[in-house]
C-alpha positions as CSV (number, residue, x, y, z in Angstrom):
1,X,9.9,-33.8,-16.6
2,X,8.7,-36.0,-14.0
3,X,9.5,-36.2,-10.5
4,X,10.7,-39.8,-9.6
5,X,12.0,-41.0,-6.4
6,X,13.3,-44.1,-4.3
7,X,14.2,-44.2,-0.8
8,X,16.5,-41.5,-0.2
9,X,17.1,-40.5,-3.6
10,X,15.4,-38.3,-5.7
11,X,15.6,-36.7,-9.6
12,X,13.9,-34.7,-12.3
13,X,13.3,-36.8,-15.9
14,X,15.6,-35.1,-18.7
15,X,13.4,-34.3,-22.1
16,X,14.1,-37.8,-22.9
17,X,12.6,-39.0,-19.7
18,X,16.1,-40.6,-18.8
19,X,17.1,-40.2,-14.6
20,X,19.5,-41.6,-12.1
21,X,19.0,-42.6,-8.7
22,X,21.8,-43.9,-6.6
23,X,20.1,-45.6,-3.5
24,X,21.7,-48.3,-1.9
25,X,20.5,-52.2,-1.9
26,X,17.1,-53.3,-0.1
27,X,13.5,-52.5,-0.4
28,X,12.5,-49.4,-1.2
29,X,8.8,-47.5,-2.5
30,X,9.7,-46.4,-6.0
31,X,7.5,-43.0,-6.6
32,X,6.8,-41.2,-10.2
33,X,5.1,-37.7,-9.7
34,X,3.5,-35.8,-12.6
35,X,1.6,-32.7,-12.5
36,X,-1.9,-33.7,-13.9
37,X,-1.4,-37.3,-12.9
38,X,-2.5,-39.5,-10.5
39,X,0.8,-41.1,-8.7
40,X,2.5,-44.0,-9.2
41,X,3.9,-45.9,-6.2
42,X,5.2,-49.4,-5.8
43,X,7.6,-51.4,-3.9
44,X,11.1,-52.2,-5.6
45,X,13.1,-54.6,-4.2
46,X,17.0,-54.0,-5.4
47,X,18.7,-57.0,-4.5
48,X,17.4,-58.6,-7.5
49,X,17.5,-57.6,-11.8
50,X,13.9,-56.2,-12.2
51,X,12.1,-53.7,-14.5
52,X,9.6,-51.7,-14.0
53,X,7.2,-50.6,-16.5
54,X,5.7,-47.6,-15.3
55,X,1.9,-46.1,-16.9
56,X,1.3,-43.0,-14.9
57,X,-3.5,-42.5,-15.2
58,X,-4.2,-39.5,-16.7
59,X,-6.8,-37.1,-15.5
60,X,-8.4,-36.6,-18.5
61,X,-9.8,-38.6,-21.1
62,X,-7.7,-39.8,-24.3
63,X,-7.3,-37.0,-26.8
64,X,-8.2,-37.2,-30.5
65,X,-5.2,-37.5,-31.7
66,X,-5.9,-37.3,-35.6
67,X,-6.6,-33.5,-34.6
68,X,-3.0,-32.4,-34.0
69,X,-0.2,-32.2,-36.0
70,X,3.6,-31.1,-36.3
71,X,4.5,-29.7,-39.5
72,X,7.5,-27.8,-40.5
73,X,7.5,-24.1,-42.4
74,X,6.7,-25.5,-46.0
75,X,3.7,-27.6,-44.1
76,X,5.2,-30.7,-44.7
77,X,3.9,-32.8,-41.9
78,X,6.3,-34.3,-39.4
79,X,6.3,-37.8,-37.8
80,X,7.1,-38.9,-34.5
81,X,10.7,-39.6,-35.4
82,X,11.8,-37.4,-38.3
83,X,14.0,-34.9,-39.7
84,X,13.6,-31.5,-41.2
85,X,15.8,-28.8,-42.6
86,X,13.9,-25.8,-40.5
87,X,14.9,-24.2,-37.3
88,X,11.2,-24.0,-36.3
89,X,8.7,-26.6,-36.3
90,X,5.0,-26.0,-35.6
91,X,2.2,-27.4,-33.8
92,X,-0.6,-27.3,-35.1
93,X,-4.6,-28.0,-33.7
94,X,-7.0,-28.1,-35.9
95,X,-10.2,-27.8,-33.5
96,X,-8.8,-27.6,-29.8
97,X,-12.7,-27.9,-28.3
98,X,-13.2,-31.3,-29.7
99,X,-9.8,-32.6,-28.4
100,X,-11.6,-34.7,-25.5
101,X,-14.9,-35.2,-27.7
102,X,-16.4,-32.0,-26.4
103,X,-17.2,-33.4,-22.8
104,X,-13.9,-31.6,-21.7
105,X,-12.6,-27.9,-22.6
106,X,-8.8,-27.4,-22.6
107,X,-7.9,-24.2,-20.5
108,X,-4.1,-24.5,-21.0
109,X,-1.6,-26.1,-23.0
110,X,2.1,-26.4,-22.4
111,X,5.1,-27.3,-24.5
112,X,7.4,-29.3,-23.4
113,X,11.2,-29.3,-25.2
114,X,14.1,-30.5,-24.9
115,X,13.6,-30.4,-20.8
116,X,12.0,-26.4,-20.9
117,X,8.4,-26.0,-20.2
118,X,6.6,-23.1,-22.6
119,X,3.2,-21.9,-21.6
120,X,1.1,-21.6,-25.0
121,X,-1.6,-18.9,-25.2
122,X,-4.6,-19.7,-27.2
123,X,-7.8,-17.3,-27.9
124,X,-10.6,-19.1,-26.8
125,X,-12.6,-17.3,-29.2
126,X,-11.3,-19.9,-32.1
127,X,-10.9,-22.9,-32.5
128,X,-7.9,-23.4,-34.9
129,X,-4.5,-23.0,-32.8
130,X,-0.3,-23.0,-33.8
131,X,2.5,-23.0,-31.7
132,X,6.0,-22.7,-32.9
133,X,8.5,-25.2,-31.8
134,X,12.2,-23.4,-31.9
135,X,14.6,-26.4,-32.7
136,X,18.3,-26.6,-32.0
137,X,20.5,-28.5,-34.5
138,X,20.6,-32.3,-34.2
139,X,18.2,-33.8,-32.0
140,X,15.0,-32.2,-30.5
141,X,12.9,-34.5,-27.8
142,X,9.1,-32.4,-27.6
143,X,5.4,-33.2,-26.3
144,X,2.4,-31.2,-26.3
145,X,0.2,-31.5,-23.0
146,X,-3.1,-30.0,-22.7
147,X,-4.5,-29.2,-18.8
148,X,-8.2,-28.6,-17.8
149,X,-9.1,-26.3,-15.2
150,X,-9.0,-28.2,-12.9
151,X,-5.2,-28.5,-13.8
152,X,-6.0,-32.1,-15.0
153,X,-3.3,-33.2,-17.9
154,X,-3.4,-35.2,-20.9
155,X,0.3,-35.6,-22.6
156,X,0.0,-36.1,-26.8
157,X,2.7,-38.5,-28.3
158,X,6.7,-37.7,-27.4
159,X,8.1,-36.1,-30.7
160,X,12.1,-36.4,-31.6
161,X,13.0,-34.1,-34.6
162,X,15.9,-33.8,-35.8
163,X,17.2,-30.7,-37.8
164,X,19.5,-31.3,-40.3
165,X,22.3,-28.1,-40.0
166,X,25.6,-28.9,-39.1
167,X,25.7,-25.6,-37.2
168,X,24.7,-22.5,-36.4
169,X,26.7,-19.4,-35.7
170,X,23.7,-17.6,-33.7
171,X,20.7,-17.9,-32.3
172,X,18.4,-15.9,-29.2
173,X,15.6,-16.8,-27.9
174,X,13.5,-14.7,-25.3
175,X,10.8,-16.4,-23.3
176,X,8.9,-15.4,-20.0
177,X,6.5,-16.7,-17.5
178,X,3.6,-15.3,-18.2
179,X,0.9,-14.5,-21.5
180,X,1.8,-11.2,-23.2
181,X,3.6,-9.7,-26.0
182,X,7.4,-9.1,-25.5
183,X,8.5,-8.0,-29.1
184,X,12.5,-9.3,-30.0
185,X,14.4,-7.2,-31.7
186,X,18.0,-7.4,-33.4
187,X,19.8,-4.4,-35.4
188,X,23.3,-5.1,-37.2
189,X,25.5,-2.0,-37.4
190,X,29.0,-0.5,-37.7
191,X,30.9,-0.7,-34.9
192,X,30.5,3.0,-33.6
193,X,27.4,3.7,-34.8
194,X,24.6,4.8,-32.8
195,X,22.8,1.8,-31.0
196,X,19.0,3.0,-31.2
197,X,16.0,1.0,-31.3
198,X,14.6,2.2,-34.3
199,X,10.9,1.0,-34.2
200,X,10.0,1.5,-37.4
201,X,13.1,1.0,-39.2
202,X,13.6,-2.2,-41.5
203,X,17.0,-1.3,-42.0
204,X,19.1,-4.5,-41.0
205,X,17.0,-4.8,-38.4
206,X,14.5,-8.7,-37.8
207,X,11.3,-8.2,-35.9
208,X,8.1,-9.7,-35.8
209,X,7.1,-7.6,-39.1
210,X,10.1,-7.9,-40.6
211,X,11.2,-12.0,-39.9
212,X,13.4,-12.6,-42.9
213,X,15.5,-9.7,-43.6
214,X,18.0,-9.5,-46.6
215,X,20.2,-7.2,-45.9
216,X,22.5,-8.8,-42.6
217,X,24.8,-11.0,-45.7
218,X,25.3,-11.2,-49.0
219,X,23.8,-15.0,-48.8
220,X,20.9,-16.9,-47.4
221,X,22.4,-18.0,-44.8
222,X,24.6,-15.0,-43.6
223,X,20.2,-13.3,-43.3
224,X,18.3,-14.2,-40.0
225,X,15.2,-16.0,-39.4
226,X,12.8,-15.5,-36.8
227,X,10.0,-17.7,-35.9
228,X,6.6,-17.3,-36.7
229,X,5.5,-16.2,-33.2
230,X,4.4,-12.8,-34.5
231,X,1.4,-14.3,-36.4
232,X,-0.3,-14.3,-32.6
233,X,-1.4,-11.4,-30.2
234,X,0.1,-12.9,-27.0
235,X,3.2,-15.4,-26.7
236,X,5.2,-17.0,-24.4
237,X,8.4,-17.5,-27.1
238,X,10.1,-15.9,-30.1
239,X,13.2,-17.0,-31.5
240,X,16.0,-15.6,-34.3
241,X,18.4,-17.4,-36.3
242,X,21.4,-16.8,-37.7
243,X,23.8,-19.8,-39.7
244,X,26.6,-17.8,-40.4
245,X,27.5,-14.3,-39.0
246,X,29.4,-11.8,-40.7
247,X,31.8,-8.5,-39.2
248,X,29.3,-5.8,-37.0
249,X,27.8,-4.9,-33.7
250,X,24.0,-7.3,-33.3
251,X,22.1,-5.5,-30.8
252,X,19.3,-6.9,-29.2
253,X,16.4,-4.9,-27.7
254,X,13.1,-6.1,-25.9
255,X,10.3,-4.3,-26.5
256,X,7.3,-5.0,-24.2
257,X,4.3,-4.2,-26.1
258,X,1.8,-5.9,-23.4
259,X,2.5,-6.8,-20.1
260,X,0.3,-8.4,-17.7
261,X,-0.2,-7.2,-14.3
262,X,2.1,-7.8,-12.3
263,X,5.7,-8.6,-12.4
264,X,6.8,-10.9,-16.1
265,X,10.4,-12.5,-15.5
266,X,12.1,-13.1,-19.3
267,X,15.1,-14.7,-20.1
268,X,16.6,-14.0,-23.0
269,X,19.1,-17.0,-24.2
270,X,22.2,-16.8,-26.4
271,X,24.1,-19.7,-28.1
272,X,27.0,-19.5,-30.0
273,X,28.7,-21.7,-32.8
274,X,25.7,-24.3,-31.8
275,X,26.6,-27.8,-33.0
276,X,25.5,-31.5,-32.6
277,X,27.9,-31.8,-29.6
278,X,28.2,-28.4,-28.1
279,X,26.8,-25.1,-27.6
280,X,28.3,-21.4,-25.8
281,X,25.2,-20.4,-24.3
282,X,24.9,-17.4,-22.1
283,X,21.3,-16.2,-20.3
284,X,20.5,-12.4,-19.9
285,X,17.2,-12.5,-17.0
286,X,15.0,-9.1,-16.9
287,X,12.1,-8.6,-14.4
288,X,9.3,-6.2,-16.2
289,X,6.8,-4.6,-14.1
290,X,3.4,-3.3,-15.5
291,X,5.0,0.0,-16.2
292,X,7.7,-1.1,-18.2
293,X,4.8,-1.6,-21.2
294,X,6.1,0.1,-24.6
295,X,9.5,1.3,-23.3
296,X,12.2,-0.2,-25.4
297,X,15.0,-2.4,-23.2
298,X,18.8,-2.7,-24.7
299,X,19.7,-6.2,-23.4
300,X,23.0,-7.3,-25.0
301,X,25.1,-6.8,-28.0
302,X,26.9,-9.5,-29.8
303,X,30.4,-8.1,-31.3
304,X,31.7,-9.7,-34.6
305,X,35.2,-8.7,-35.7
306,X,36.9,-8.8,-39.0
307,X,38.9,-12.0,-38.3
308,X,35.4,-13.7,-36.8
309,X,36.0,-13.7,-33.6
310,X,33.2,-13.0,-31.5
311,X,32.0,-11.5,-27.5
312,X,29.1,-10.3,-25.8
313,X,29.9,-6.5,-24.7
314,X,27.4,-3.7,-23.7
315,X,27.3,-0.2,-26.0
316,X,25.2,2.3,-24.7
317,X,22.1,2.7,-25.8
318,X,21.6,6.2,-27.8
319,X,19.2,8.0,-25.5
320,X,15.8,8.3,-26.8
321,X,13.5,11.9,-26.8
């Protein structure tokens, strides 16, 4: 979000660009700060009703608009206010070097939802680019904004999408700071079986070449999803879905198949029984150095007992030779 301030007061926009100041009576220099924009600055005076319509310059030329999209995963198009029965929408470019007319080349592009920020990785070898867009149920406030290299930005139209589930049981989703390729995994066993990252296995187990397993329920909606984040190289985002759980141990691994030099923070988040109105959301952080690249890491495991109830425990990880 934006950085607005006045007088002694200061706050960060919420993904619906919504903020409160409490300053106290008088004059004061009302401020707006956005990366990739110039900033706006003008004198307020609080004694008196007044509103303030605020148009923060860009530092880059209007975008050709006509070339993005946001569709969901049966490539319906979306429109700015909308609604859609998928847990993932996608964005969708269809010639990223002819955004600004070809006069200006994109060197990054962020999303921006539901007040997160998600670096995007593109190949700059093509010209065709998709991002997924994990959604949580009700409403979802998103935005696309493109930087130069010069760290200029151009913002596309706000999206609000709403996706039309009254719940979901489950759902993790691992991001991290920097372009690579972290793999998520999730296995369902018996309690008291081994937990081992089987690789290879597609036994109850959803990873990027396995996204829509069949054999977690005995119903659609007791199977995961994951995201189509696997159809690129290098992420930033991959999420897994889950409407209804059933009894067994969920165990999620992290498998870091590229890592960047350097040190890559991830976070991987949890929510429980998500609804319109509420969420349990826990947040597992992990620090990955260089030589943590293909070594498996056990982060959590999500415990379902016969009468439904559900916790968060550890079980060790089965060593591997």
């Amino acid at each position: 979000g934006a950085e607005v301030g006045m007088g002694p007061a200061a706050a960060r926009t919420d993904a619906e660009g919504r903020y409160r100041l409490e300053v106290p009576e008088g004059v004061h220099e009302f401020q707006v700060f956005l990366a990739g924009y110039e900033p706006y600055s003008e004198e307020v005076d609080l004694g008196r009703s007044e509103r303030i319509l605020v148009q923060l310059e860009a530092g880059l030329p209007q975008m050709a608009g006509q070339l993005i999209t946001v569709r969901d995963l049966e490539d319906n198009q979306l429109g700015e206010r909308d609604t859609t029965k998928h847990p993932t929408a996608v964005i969708r470019i269809s010639d990223y070097t002819q955004l600004f007319g070809g006069g200006v080349q994109a060197s990054a592009f962020e999303l921006h939802l539901n007040g997160q920020v998600y670096s995007l990785p593109f190949d700059p070898t093509e010209n065709y680019l998709e991002f997924p867009v994990p959604l949580v149920v009700g409403s979802n406030a998103f935005q696309l904004r493109v930087l130069d290299s010069n760290e200029l930005a151009r913002s596309h139209r706000p999206y609000q999408v709403e996706l039309a589930w009254d719940s979901v049981q489950f759902r993790a989703m691992l991001s991290w700071d920097v372009l690579g390729d972290l793999d998520l995994h999730l296995f369902k066993r018996s309690p008291g079986e081994p937990n081992r990252f089987e690789q290879n296995s597609l036994f109850q187990h959803v990873f990027w070449s396995n996204p829509t397993p069949s054999d977690f329920g005995a119903s659609p909606e007791q199977n995961p999803f994951m995201d189509w984040g696997y159809q690129r190289q290098d992420t930033t985002l991959e999420s897994i879905t889950l409407k209804e759980l059933t009894p067994g141990d969920y165990h999620l691994w992290i498998f870091p198949y590229k890592l960047k030099a350097g040190l890559t923070h991830a976070v991987l988040q949890i929510d429980l029984d998500m609804t319109r109105f509420a969420v349990d959301r826990s947040s597992f952080e992990f620090e990955l150095p260089l030589e943590e690249e293909d070594k498996p890491i056990y982060a959590i495991t999500l415990r379902v007992a016969e009468d439904g109830s559900r916790s968060l425990v550890k079980v060790d990880p089965e060593v591997q030779e």
